[in-house]
C-alpha positions, -999 to 999 in steps of 0.1 A, spaced: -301 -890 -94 -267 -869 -96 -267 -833 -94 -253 -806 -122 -233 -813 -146 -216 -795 -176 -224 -806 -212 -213 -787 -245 -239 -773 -272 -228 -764 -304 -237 -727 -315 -239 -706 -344 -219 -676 -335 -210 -642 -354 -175 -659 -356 -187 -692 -367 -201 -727 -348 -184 -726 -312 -190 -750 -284 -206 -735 -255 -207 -751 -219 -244 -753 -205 -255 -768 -169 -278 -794 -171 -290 -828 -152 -292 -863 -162 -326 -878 -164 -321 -912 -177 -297 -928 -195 -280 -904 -221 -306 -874 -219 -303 -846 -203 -326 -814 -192 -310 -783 -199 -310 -757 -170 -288 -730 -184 -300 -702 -200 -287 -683 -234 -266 -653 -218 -262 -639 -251 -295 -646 -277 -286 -617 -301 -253 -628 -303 -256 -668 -295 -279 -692 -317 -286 -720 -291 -299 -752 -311 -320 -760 -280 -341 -742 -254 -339 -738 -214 -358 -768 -204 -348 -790 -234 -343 -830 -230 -312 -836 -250 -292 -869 -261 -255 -866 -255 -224 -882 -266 -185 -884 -255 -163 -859 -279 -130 -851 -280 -130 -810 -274 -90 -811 -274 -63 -838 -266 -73 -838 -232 -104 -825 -228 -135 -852 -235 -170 -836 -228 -201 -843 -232 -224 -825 -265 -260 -828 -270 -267 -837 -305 -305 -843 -305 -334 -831 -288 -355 -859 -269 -393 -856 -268 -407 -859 -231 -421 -894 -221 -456 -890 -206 
C-alpha cells in the first residue's frame, strides 16, 4: 500500500469555498482515509472529518496543477 499522499478538500471559508490540501492514504481503489486534521475549525468548514473514507477524482486546480479532491464520503466496509 503507498504511503501519504496529498488530496484537495473543498471548504467553506470566511472568503468563500477554497481548496485546501489534506494528507491522506489510499485504501482501495479511489478512496482515501483522511489523516489531516482541521488547523483552523472556527475559521475552516471541512466537509469531512479526520478519519473520513473519501472518493476522489482528477481536477484541474490551474493549468498545470491536476490534484486529487474528494467529493464524497465512503461508508466503511465491514
Amino acid at each position: 500500500m503507498a504511503g501519504e499522499i496529498v488530496i484537495y478538500i473543498s471548504v467553506t471559508a470566511r472568503g468563500g469555498k477554497s481548496w485546501r490540501p489534506v494528507s491522506a492514504i489510499l485504501r482501495r481503489d479511489d478512496v482515501y482515509e483522511i489523516l489531516g486534521k482541521n488547523p483552523a475549525p472556527g475559521v475552516d468548514e471541512w466537509p469531512f472529518d479526520t478519519g473520513d473514507l473519501v472518493r476522489c477524482r482528477p481536477y484541474d486546480l490551474t493549468d498545470n496543477d491536476r490534484v486529487l479532491v474528494a467529493y464524497e464520503k465512503v461508508d466503511r466496509i465491514a
